[in-house]
Structures are given as C-alpha cells and as structure tokens.
C-alpha atoms as a printed R data frame, in Angstrom:
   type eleno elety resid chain resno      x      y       z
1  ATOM     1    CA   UNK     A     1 58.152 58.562 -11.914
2  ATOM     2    CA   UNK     A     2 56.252 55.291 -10.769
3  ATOM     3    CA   UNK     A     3 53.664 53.704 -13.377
4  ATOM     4    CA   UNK     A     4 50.719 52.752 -11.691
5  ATOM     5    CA   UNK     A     5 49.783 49.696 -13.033
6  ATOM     6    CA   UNK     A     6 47.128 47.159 -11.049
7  ATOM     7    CA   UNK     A     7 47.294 43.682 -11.608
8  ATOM     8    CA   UNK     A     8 43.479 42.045 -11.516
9  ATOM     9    CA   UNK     A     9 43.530 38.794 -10.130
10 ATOM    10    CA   UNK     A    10 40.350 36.208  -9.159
11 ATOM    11    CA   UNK     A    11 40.541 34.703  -5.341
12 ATOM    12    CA   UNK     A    12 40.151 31.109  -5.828
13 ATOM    13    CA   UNK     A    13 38.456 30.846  -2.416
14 ATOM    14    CA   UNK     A    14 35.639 33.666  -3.576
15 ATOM    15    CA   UNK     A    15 36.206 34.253  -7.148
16 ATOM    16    CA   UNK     A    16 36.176 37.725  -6.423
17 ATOM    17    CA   UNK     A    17 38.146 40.088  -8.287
18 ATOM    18    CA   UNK     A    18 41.226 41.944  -6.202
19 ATOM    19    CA   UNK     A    19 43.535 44.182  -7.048
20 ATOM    20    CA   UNK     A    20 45.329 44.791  -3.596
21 ATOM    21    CA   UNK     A    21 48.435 42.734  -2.477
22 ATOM    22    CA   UNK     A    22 47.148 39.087  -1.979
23 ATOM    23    CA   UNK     A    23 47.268 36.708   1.373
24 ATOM    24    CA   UNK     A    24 48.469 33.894   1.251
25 ATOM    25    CA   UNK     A    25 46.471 31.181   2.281
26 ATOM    26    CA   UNK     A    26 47.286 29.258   5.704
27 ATOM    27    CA   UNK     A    27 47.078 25.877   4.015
28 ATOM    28    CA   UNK     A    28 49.826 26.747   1.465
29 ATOM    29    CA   UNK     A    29 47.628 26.811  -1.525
30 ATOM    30    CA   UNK     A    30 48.384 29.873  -2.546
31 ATOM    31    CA   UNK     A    31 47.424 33.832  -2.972
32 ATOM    32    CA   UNK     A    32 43.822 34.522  -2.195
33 ATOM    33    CA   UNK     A    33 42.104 37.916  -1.632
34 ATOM    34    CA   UNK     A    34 42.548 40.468   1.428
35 ATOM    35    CA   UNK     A    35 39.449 39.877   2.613
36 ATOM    36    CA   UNK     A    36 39.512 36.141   2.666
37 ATOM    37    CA   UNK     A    37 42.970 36.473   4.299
38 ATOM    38    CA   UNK     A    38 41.286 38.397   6.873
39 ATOM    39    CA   UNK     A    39 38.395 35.826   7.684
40 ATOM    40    CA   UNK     A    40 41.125 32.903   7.729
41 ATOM    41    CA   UNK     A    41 43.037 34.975  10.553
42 ATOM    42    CA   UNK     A    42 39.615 35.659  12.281
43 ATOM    43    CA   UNK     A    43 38.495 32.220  12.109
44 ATOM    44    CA   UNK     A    44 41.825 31.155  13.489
45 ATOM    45    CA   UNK     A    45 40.885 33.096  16.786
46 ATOM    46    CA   UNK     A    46 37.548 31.847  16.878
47 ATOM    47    CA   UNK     A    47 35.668 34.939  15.756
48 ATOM    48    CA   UNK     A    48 32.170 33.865  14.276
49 ATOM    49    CA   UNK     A    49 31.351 34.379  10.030
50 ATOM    50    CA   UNK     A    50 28.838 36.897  11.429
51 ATOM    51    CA   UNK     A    51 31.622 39.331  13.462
52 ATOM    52    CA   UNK     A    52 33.618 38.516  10.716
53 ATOM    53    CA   UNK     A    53 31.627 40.079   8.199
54 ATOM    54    CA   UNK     A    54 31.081 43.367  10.220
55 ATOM    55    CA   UNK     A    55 34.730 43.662  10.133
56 ATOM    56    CA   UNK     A    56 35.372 43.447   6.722
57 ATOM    57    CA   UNK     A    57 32.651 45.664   6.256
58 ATOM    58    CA   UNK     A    58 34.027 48.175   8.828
59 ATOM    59    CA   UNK     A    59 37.392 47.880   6.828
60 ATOM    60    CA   UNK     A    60 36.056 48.233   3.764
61 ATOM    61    CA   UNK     A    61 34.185 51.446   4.657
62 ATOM    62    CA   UNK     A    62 37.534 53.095   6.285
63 ATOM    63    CA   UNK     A    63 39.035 51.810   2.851
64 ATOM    64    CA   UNK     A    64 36.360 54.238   0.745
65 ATOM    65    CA   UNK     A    65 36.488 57.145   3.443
66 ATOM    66    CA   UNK     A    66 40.421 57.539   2.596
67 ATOM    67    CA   UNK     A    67 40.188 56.998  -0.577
68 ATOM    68    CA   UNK     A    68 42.356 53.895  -0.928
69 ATOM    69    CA   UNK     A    69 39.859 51.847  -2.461
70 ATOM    70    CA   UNK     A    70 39.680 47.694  -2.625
C-alpha cells in the first residue's frame, strides 16, 4: 500500500506554497514551483507575462476539472 504523504515546500522565486514535483530552475539555483518552471520555459520562447498567465491559468483549471489539484 503507498502512503500518501505531500511534502509542502515555498518557491523561492514566488514564495508560493507547492506541493507538486518542483522545476528546477534554468540558472541552477535550485527547485522552484511548477508554475514558475512553466513561465521560465515560456519566457525562453519569447511568449509575453500576459500569454503566460492565461496558460497557467488554462492549466490550472484542467488541473481542478480532473481532480489532480496544485
């Protein structure tokens, strides 16, 4: 039987609270969140905060709908 046991951690980028698999950061400073992950690879392909945003949201809505949660 697996124990389901979540590790909260802070994001030193947002100093939100996360208790998904980290990122790690592209300037080797260590874990931060998914969702600053995710606007670091955006960024890196030139996609504005704005768009970025929308797709976080997006992903965080798909998250709730299927019930896997942040």
């Amino acid at each position: 039987m697996k124990d389901n046991i979540f590790r909260i951690s802070v994001c030193p980028r947002c100093g939100q609270t996360y208790t998904s698999p980290p990122a790690t950061a592209r300037d080797g400073s260590g874990p931060i969140c998914p969702d600053c992950g995710t606007r670091e690879a955006l960024e890196s392909i030139g996609v504005d905060a704005a768009e970025q945003e929308k797709i976080i949201d997006t992903i965080h809505r798909c998250q709730r709908e299927s019930g896997l949660g942040r």
